[in-house]
C-alpha positions in Angstrom: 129.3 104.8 138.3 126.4 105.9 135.8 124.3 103.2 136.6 125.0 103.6 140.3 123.6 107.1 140.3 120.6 106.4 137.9 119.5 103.8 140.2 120.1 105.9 143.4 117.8 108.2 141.9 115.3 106.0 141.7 116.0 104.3 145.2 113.7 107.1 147.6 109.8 105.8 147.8 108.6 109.4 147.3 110.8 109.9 143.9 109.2 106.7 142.9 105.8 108.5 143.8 107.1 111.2 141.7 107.9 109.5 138.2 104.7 107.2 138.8 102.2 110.3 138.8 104.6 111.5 135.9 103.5 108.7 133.4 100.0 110.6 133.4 102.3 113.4 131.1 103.8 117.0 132.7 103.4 118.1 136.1 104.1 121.4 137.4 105.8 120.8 141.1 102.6 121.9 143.1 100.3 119.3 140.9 103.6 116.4 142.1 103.2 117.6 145.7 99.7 117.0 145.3 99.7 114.0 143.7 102.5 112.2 146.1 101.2 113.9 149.3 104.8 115.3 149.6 105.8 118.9 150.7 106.4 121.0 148.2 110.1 122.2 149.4 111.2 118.5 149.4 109.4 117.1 146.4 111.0 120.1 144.6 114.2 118.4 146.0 113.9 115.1 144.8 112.7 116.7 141.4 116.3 118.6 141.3 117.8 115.3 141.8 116.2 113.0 139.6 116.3 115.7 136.5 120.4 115.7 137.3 120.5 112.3 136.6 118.6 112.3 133.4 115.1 110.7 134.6 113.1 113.7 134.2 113.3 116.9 132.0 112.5 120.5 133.3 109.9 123.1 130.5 109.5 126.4 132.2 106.5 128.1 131.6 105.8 131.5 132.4 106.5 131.3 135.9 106.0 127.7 136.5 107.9 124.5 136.0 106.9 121.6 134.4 108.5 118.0 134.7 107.9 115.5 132.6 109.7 111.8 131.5 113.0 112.4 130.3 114.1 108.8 129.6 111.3 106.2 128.0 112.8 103.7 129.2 111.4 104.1 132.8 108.9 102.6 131.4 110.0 99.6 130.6 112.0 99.8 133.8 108.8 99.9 136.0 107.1 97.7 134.7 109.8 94.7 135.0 110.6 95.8 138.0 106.5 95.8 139.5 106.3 92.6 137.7 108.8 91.2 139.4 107.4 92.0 142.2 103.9 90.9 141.6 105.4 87.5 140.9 107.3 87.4 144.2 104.1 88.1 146.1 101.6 85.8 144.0 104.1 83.2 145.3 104.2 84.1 148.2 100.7 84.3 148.5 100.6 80.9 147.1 103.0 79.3 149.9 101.4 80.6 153.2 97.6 79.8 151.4 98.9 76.4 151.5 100.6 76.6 154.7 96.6 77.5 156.2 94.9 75.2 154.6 97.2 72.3 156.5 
């Protein structure tokens, strides 16, 4: 059930967005609308939903709100999950190159 929810939190592109710009260090929610090209009503949304599931941590300041990385271990996440990826495609890639050159 945990790691259910902790990847549902990560399954909406614009939350990816989100923690992506957040690797640069704390945002307040109008620099992550920015950033993402969201609005800021439903990045602040997605922000309430990935800080209840432990991705990201909340510092208010004054009047604003910060987010920043809760968990490290994004990190690591991200990257084996882009590398993955990159792998898929570079295959990919590699199969309909040859599939032109016939």
């Amino acid at each position: 059930m945990l790691i259910a929810r902790q990847f549902a939190a990560l399954g909406d592109p614009l939350r990816i967005k989100m923690v992506h710009a957040l690797f640069a260090g704390p945002m307040s929610v109008n620099a992550i609308a920015q950033a993402t090209g969201g609005l800021q009503s439903n990045v602040s949304r997605h922000l309430n939903k990935l800080t209840a599931a432990g991705v990201l941590d909340r510092d208010k300041k004054g009047s604003q709100v910060f987010y920043s990385i809760a968990d490290p271990s994004i990190y690591d996440l991200c990257e084996q999950v882009c590398g993955a990826l990159e792998k898929r495609l570079a295959k990919q890639a590699e199969v309909i190159g040859a599939a032109v050159r016939r």
